[in-house]
N, C-alpha and C positions, 0 to 999 in steps of 0.2 A: 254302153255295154255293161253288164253285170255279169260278174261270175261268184261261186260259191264256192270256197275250198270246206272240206269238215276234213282237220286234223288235230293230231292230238301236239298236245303242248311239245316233248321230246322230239316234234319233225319241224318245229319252226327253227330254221337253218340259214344260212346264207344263201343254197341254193334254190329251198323255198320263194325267198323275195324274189333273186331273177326270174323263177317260172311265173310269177305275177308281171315281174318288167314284159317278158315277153308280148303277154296279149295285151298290152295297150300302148298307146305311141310315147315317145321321147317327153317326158316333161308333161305329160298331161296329168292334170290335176286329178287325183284321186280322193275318192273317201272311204277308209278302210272303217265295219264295227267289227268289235270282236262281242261274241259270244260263247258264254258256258253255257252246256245243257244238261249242267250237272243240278240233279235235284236235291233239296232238303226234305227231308224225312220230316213227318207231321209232329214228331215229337220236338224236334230241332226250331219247325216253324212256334211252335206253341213254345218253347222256351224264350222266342223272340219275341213274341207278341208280351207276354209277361212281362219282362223287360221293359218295353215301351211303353205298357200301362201302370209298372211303376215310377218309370222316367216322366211320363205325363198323366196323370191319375186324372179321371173322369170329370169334369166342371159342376159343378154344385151350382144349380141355377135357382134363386127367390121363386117360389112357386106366384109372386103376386105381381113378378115383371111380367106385361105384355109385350111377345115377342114382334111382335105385330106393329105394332107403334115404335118398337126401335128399329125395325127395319124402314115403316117409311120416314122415320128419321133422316136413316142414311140415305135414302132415296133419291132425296128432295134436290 
């Protein structure tokens, strides 16, 4: 059985979890996810990506390696 609650943070209660115990038996194993469906704003996303490109800056590859030959390198 699946069910879907969408609440917001301020209703997660005590009473909350009994209305879950309810619909499923004594001890039966659950798997709860939680999800936001709260969005980041493109400027927000683009400040993180920045971030990350300076945390990990783009690899500088030998223009005279063949990528090709290192891969069936690892292939083999």
């Amino acid at each position: 059985m699946q069910t879907t609650y969408r609440i917001k943070t301020s209703e997660i209660d005590e009473s909350f979890f009994e209305s879950i115990k309810k619909h499923f038996e004594k001890d039966e194993p659950l798997t709860i996810t939680v999800k936001s469906e709260r969005r980041e704003s493109q400027y927000q996303m683009f400040l993180k990506s920045e971030e990350l490109q300076r945390k990990y800056p783009p690899a500088q590859i030998d223009h005279d390696i063949d990528l090709s030959v290192l891969a069936n390198e690892v292939n083999l």
